[in-house]
Steps between C-alpha positions, in 0.01 A plus 500: 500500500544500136703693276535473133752680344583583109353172409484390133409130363470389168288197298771447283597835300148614592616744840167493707641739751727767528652577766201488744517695841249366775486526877235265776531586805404253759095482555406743211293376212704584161300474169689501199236641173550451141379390176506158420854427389689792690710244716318482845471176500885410354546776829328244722664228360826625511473562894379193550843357290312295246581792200875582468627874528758619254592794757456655840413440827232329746508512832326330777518677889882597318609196368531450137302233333539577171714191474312268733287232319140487538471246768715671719302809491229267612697447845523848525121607485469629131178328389300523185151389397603473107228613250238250391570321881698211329351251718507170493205367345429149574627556885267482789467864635680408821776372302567815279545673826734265655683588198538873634684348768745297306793673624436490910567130511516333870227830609181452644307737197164412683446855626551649167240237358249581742541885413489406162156331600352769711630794197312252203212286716408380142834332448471323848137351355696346177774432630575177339337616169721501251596906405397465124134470596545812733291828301718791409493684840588173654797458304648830659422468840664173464790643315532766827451238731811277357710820507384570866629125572885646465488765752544842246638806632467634169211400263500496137154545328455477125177572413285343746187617402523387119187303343342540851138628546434892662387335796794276550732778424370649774587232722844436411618856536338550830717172567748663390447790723466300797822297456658844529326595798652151634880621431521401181722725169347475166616557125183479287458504150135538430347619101244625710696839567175652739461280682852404560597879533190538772679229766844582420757770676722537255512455073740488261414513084653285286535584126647293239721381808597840658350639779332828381342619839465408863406635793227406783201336391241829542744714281520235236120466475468842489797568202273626177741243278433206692173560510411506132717263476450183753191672680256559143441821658 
């Protein structure tokens, strides 16, 4: 579904990655797993269209996006849940979903609101709450929900589980598991390389923006280098 080939972008003359290889193939899970600051998210971002790429190639089912702007990778299915949720604050629940659907304009979104609703049964009580006074957890369920609102065929998950309590990390990646189970592909950056690692089927490691390893998620897990280094064992 997705390939990225010899991709490098820059933050001015600071190059945050070098000519980055990646494959997703359509249902898998695909964890990226890094330090802080070794480019998965500019990786993300730069998929998504919103970070510019100084060379190579993405492609999407075999078309190359590379050169598409963000909202027309939208159209196309290539969602992302950004990190920190970037909601909108003093908008009713209900609203910041409608949001998600900004793009399908004359469509009847109703079915994806009720999934929305029967996925998060908390959103659905506060609905008309506005999102700021949502807890933590909250905040990314709604921040799912609104990406579920534009129909993805290919999610985009930047650390979903950040600031969250055990329990609620729980939660969302057993969400995330069960989108999958519904169809759905998945890119996920997650600092929380066990767990991410133990729902993924695939991994690739990113250092100081190049990928250093990859292979399925059991091999990863089980590589004595990743281990001591993003496992603490």
């Amino acid at each position: 579904m997705l390939q990225v080939e010899g991709v490098s972008s820059a933050y001015g003359r600071i190059k945050a990655l070098h000519d980055v290889t990646i494959e997703v193939r359509a249902g898998e899970i695909v964890t990226l797993v890094g330090a802080n600051g070794a480019g998965k998210t500019t990786l993300l971002r730069a998929i998504s269209g919103v970070q510019p790429i100084t060379g190579g190639v993405i492609r999407f089912d075999g078309t190359p996006i590379e050169r598409m702007p963000s909202h027309l990778r939208v159209t196309l299915g290539i969602i992302q849940v950004p990190e920190g949720r970037q909601l909108f604050g003093p908008l009713a629940v209900e609203d910041n979903l409608k949001l998600g659907a900004w793009w399908r304009r004359g469509e009847d979104f109703t079915p994806e609101l009720d999934h929305v609703y029967a996925l998060f049964p908390m959103l659905a009580e506060m609905r008309m709450l506005p999102a700021g006074a949502l807890s933590g957890g909250q905040q990314q369920m709604l921040a799912i929900g609104r990406a579920l609102m534009a129909k993805p065929r290919l999610l985009l998950l930047d650390e979903p589980s950040m600031g969250l309590a055990p329990i609620l990390v729980d939660q969302i990646l057993d969400t995330i598991c069960g989108l999958q189970r519904d169809g759905l592909t998945v890119l996920l950056v997650e600092q929380n390389a066990t767990a991410a690692l133990a729902i993924a089927d695939r991994a690739y490691v990113l250092e100081t923006g190049r990928v250093t390893a990859s292979g399925t998620a059991a091999a990863i897990r089980s590589d004595q280098r990743v281990r001591e280094a993003y496992l603490g064992v």
